[in-house]
VMD Tcl script that draws the C-alpha trace (Angstrom):
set ca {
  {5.86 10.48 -17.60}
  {8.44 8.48 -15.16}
  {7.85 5.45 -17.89}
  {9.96 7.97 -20.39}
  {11.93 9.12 -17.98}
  {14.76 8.57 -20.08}
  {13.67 10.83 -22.70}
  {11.42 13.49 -21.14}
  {14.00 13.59 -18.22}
  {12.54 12.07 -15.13}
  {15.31 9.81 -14.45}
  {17.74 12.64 -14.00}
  {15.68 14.84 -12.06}
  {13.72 12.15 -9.91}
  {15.67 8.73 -10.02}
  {19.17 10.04 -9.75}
  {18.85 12.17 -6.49}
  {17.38 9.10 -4.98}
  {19.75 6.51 -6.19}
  {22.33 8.54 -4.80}
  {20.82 8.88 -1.36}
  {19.87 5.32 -0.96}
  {23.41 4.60 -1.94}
  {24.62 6.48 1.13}
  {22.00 5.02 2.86}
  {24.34 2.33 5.25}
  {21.36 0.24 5.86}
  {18.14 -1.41 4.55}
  {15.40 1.02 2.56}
  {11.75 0.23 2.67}
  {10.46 1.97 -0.19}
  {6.70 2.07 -0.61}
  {6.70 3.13 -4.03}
  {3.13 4.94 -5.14}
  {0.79 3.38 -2.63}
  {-2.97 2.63 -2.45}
  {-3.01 2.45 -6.46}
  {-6.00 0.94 -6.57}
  {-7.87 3.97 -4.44}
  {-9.14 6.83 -6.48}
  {-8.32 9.38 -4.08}
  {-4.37 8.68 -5.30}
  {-3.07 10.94 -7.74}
  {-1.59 8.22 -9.75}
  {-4.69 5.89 -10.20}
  {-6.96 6.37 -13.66}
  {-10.27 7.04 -11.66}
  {-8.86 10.25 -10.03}
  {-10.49 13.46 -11.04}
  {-6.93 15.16 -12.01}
  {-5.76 12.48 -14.05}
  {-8.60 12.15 -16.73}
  {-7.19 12.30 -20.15}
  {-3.47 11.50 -19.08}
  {-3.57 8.01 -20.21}
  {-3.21 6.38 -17.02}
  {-3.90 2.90 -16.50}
  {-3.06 0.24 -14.20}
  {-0.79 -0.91 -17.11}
  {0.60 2.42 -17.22}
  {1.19 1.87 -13.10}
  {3.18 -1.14 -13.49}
  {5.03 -0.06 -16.33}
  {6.19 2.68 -13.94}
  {7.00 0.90 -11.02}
  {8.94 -1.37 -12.96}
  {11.04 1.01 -14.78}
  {11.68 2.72 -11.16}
  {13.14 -0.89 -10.16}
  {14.81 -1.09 -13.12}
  {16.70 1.96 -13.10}
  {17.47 1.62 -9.21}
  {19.28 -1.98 -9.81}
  {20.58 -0.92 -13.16}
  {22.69 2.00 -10.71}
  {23.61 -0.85 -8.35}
  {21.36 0.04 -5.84}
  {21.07 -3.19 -3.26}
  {19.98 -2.01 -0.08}
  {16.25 -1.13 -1.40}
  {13.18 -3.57 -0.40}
  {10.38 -2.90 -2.53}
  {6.61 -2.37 -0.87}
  {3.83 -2.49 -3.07}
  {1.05 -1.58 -0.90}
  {-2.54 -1.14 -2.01}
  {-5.26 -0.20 0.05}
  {-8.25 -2.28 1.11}
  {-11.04 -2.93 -1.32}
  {-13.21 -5.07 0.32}
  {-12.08 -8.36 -2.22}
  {-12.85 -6.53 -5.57}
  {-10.36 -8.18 -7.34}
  {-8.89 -4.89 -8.39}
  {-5.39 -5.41 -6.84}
  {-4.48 -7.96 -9.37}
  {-3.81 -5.34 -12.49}
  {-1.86 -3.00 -10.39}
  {0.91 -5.56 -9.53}
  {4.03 -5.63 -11.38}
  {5.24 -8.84 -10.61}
  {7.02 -10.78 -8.16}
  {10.18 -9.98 -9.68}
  {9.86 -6.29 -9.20}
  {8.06 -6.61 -5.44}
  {10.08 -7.89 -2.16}
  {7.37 -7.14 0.28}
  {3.44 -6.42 -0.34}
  {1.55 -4.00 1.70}
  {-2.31 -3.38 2.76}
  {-4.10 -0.02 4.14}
  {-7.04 -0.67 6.06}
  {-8.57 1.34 8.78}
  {-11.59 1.49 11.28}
  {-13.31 4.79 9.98}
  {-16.66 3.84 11.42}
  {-18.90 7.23 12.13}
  {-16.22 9.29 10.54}
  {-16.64 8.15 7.68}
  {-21.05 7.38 8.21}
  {-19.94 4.04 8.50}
  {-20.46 0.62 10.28}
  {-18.42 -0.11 12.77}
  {-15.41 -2.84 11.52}
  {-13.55 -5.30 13.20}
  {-10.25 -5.71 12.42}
  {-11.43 -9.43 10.12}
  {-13.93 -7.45 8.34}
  {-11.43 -4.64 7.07}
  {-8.30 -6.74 6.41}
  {-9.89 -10.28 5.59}
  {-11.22 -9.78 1.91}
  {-8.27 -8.31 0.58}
  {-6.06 -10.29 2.63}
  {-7.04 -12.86 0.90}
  {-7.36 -11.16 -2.48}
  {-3.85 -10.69 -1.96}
  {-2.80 -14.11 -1.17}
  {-4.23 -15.30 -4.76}
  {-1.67 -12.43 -6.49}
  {1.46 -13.47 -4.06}
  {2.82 -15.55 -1.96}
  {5.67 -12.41 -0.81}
  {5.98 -11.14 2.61}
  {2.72 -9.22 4.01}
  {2.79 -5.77 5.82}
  {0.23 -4.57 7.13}
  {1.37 -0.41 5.81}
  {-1.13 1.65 7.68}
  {-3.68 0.63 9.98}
  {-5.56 2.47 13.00}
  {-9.65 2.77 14.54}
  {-11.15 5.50 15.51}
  {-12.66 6.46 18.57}
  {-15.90 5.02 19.23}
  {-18.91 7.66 19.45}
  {-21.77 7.45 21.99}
  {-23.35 5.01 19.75}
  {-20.71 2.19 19.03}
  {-19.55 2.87 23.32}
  {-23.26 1.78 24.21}
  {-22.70 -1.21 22.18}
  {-19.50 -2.28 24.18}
  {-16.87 -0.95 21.25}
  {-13.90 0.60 21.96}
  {-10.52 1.64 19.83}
  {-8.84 -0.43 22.74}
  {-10.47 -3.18 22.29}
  {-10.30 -3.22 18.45}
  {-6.60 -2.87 18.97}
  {-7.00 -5.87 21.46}
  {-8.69 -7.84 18.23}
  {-6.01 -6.35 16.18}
  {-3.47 -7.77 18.13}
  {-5.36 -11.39 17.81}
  {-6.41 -11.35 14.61}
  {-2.97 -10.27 13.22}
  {-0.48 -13.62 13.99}
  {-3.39 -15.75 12.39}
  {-2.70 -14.43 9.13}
  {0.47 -16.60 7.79}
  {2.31 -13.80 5.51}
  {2.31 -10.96 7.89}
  {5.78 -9.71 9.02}
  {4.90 -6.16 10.19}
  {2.52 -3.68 11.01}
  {2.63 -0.04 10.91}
  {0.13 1.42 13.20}
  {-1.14 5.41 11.57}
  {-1.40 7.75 14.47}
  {-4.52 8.78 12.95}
  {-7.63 9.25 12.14}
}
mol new
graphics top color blue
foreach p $ca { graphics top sphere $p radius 0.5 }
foreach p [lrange $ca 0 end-1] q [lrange $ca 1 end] { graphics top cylinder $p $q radius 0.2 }
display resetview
């Protein structure tokens, strides 16, 4: 509904108490605007359970996240950097239909984590959860990479035999990071 928002009265209610507070705001806003789109566990992507019959789309996404852009500059709002951060998807090609366009974006994002057992999962190095998408990413932009959310588990009994560690994946985090050109940041989750 935030596309109408003029009409059904999102702008008012949503937009305008945070234009006003990033006005006030005295320095530079990060604002990671609807995250991990492209993940069905995210109330505003089309494959979630709650949003069947809504008419949401990844056209429907952009549309929004452009309008929410919109209306922020239209207010004179110019201390907002705009982080359009999807989550990992192994190289799907997904990400592409989701992005709203250069214009609208100052800074894209990726979510990827180590879930291994967790998750009844293999083990992942830091290359096998980022690389894919990483470079699925590079053929949509050329912006600024952060790296949004990011963290390992502990390793079970299993993975420890094998010489695995969440130390030592943060050890190949730290390497494998700096050899990916775009990156600027990295925000590590305290979790899971």
């Amino acid at each position: 509904t935030i596309i109408n928002g003029a009409t059904d009265g999102e702008d008012s209610v949503a937009l305008a108490p945070a234009v006003r507070l990033a006005k006030r705001f005295p320095g530079t806003l990060y604002i990671r605007l609807d995250w991990e789109m492209n993940g069905s566990w995210t109330g505003w992507n089309p494959n979630n359970v709650a949003q069947k019959g809504q008419g949401e789309s990844p056209a429907t996404f952009v549309a929004m996240w452009q309008h929410v852009v919109n209306y922020f500059r239209a207010s004179g709002v110019t201390n907002v950097k705009w982080v359009w951060s999807a989550n990992v998807d192994g190289g799907g090609g997904k990400m592409a239909a989701y992005y709203p366009g250069d214009s609208y974006v100052d800074d894209v994002g990726l979510d990827g984590y180590n879930y291994a057992y967790s998750q009844s999962a293999a083990w992942q190095t830091p290359q096998q959860v980022f690389a894919a998408s990483y470079n699925e990413l590079e053929n949509i932009t050329h912006k600024p990479v952060i790296i949004t959310e990011t963290a390992s588990v502990e390793a079970n009994t299993g993975e420890a035999a094998q010489g695995l560690s969440k130390a030592s994946w943060m050890q190949q985090l730290s390497l494998y990071v700096p050899k990916l050109s775009h990156v600027i940041a990295l925000c590590w989750f305290d979790q899971p």
